[in-house]
Backbone as a printed PyTorch tensor [residue, N CA C, xyz], in Angstrom:
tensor([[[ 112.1980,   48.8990, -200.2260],
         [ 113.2280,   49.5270, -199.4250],
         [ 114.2200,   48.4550, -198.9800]],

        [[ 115.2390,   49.1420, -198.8360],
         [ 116.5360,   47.8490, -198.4550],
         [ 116.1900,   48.0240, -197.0630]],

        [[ 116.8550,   46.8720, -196.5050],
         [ 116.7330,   46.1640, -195.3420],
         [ 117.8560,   46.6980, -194.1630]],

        [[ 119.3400,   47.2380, -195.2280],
         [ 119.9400,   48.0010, -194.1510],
         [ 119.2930,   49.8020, -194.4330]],

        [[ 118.2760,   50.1270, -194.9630],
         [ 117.7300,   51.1980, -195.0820],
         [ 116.6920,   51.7590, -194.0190]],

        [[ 115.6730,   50.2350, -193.6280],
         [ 114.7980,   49.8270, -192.7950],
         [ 115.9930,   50.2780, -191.3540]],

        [[ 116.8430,   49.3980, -191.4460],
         [ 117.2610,   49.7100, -189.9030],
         [ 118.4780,   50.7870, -189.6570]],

        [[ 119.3720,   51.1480, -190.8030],
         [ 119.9420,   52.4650, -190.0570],
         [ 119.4980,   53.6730, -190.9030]],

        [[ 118.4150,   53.4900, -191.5390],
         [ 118.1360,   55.0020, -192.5730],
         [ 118.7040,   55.2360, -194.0990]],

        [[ 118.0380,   55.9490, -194.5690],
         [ 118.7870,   56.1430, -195.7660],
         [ 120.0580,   56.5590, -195.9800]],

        [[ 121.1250,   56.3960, -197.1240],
         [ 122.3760,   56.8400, -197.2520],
         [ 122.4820,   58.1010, -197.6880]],

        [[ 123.0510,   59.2100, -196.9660],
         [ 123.3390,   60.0760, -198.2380],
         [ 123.5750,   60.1510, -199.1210]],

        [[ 123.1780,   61.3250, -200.4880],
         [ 123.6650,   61.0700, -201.8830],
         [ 125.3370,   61.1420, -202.1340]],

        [[ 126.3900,   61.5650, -200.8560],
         [ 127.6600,   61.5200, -201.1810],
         [ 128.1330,   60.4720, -201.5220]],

        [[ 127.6250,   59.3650, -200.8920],
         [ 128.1310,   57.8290, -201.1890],
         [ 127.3980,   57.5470, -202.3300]],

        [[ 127.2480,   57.7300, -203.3780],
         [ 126.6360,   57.5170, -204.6780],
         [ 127.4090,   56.9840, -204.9530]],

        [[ 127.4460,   56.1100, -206.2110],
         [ 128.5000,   55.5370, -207.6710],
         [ 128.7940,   56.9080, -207.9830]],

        [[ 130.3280,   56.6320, -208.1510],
         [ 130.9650,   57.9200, -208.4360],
         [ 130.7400,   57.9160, -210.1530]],

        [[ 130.2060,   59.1920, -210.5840],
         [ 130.3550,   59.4440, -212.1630],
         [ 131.1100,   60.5730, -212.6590]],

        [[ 130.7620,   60.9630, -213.3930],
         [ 131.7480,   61.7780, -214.4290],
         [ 131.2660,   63.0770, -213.7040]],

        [[ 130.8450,   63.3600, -212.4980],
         [ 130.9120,   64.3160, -211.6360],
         [ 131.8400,   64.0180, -210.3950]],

        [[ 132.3880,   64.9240, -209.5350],
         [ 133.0470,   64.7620, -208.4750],
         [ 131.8340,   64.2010, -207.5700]],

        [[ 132.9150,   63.0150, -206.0430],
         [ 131.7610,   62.4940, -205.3600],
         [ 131.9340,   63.9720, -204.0990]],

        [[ 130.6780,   63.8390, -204.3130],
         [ 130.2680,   64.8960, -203.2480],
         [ 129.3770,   65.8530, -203.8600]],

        [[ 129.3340,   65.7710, -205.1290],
         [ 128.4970,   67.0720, -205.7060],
         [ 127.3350,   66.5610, -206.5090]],

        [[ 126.5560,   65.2860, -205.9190],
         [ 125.1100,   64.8400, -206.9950],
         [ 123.9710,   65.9780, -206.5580]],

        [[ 123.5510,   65.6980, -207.3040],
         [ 121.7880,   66.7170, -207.1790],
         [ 120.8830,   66.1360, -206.2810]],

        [[ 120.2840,   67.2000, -205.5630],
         [ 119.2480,   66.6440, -205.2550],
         [ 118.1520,   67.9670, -205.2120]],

        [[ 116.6150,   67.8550, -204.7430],
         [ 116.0860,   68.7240, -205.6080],
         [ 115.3490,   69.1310, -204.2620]],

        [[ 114.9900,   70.4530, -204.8920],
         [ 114.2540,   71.4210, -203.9390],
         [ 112.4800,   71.5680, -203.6930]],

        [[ 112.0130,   71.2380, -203.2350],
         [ 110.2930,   71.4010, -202.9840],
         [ 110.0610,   72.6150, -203.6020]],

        [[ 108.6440,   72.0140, -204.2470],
         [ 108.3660,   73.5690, -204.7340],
         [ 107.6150,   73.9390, -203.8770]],

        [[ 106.9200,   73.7390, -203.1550],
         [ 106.1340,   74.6860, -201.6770],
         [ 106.9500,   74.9590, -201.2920]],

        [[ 107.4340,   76.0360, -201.2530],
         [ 108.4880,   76.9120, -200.2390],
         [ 107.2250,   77.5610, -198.8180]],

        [[ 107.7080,   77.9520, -198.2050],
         [ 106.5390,   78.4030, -197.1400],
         [ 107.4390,   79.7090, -196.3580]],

        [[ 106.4990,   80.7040, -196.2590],
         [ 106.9550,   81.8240, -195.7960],
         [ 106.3230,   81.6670, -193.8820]],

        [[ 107.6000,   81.9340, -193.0950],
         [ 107.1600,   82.0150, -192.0390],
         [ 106.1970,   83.3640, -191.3870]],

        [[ 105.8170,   83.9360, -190.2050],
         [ 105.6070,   85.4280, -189.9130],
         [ 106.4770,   86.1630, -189.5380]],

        [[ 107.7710,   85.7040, -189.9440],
         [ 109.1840,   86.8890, -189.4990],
         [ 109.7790,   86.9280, -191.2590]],

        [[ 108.9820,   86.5670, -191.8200],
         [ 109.4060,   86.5510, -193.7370],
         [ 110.8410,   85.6300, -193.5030]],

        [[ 110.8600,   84.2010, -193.0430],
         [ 112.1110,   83.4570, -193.1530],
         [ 111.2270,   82.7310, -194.2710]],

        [[ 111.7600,   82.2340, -195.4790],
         [ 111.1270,   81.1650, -196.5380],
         [ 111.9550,   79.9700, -196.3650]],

        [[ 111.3020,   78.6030, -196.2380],
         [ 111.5720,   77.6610, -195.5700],
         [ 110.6280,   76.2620, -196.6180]],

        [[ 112.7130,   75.4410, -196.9800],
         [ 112.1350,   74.7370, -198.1020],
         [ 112.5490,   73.3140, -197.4180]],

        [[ 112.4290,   72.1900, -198.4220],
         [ 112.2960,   71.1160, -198.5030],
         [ 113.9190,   69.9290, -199.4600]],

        [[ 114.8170,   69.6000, -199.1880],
         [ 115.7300,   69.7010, -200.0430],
         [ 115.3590,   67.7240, -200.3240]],

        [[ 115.0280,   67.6730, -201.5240],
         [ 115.0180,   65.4790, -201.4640],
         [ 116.0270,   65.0620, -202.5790]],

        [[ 116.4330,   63.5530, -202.1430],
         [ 117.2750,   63.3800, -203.0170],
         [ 116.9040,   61.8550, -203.5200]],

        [[ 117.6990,   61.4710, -203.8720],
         [ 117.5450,   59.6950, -203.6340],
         [ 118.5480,   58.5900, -203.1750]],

        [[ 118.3020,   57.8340, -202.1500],
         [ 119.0770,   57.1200, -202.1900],
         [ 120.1980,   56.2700, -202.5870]],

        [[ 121.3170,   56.1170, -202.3870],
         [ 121.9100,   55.4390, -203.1020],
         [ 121.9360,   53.9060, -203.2250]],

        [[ 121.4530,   53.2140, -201.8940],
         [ 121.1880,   51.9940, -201.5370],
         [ 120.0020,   51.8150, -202.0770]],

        [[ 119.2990,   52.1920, -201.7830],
         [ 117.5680,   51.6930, -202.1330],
         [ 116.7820,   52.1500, -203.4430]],

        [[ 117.5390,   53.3620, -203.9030],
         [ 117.0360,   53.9480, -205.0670],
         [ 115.4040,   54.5010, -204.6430]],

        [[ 115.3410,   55.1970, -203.2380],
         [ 113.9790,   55.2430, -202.9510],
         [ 113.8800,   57.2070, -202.5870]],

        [[ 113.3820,   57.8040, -203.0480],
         [ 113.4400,   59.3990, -202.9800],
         [ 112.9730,   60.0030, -201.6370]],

        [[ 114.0250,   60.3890, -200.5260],
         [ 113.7140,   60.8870, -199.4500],
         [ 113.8620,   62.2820, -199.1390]],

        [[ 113.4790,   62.5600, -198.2240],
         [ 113.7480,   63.9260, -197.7910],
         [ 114.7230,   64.1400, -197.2480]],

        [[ 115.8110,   64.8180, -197.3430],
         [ 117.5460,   65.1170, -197.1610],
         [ 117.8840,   65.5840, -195.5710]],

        [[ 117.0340,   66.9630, -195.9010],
         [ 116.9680,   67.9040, -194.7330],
         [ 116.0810,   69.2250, -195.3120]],

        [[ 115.7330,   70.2080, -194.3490],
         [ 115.5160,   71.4750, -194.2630],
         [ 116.0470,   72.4190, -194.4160]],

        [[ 115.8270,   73.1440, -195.2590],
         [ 116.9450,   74.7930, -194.9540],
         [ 116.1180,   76.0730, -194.5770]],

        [[ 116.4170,   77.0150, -194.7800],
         [ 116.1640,   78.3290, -194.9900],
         [ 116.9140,   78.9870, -196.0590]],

        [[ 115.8810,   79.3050, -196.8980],
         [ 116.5030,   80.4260, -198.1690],
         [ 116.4360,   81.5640, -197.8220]],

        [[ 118.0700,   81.8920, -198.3140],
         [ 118.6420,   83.3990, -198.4330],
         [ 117.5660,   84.0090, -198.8950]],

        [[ 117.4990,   85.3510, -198.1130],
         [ 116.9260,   86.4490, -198.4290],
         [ 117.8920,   87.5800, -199.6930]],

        [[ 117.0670,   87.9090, -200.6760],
         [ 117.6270,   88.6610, -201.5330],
         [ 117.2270,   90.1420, -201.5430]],

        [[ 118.2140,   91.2180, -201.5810],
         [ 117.6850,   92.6060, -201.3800],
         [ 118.3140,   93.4030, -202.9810]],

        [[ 118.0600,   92.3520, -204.3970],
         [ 117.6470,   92.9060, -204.9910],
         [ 116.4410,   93.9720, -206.1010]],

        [[ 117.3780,   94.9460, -206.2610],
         [ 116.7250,   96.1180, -207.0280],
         [ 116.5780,   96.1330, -208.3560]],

        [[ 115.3310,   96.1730, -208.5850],
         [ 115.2670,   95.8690, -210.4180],
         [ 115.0020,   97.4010, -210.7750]],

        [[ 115.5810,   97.7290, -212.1590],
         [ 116.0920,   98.9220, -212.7340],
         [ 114.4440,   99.5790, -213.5790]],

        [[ 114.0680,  100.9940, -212.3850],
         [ 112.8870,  101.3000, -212.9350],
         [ 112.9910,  102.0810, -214.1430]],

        [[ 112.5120,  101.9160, -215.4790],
         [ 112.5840,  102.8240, -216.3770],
         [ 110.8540,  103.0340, -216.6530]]])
């Protein structure tokens, strides 16, 4: 781990080396344990990697949209 990583945290992936994508739009990836709360909120995990340290952290938390699709009974 880098040393300015140790003391102010990891960088977000916006400050990446800019590539043949716009800066602001790198990947980062979703947990596959999603976890269902007892009010049915599903509640994931978003990680990315550093750009300083090249070390894979955890980003933040979300909540996934609920979907109220209907699949076509035949």
């Amino acid at each position: 781990m880098n040393i300015l990583c140790k003391i102010f945290g990891h960088k977000p992936p916006i400050y990446a080396k800019k590539g043949w994508y716009s800066p602001g739009e790198e990947y980062a990836k979703v947990d596959k344990n999603i976890i269902k709360d007892g009010v049915g909120t599903q509640h994931a995990k978003i990680y990315s990697e550093c750009p300083r340290c090249e070390e894979v952290f955890m980003l933040c938390r979300i909540h996934l949209p609920t979907t109220n699709l209907k699949r076509n009974q035949s």
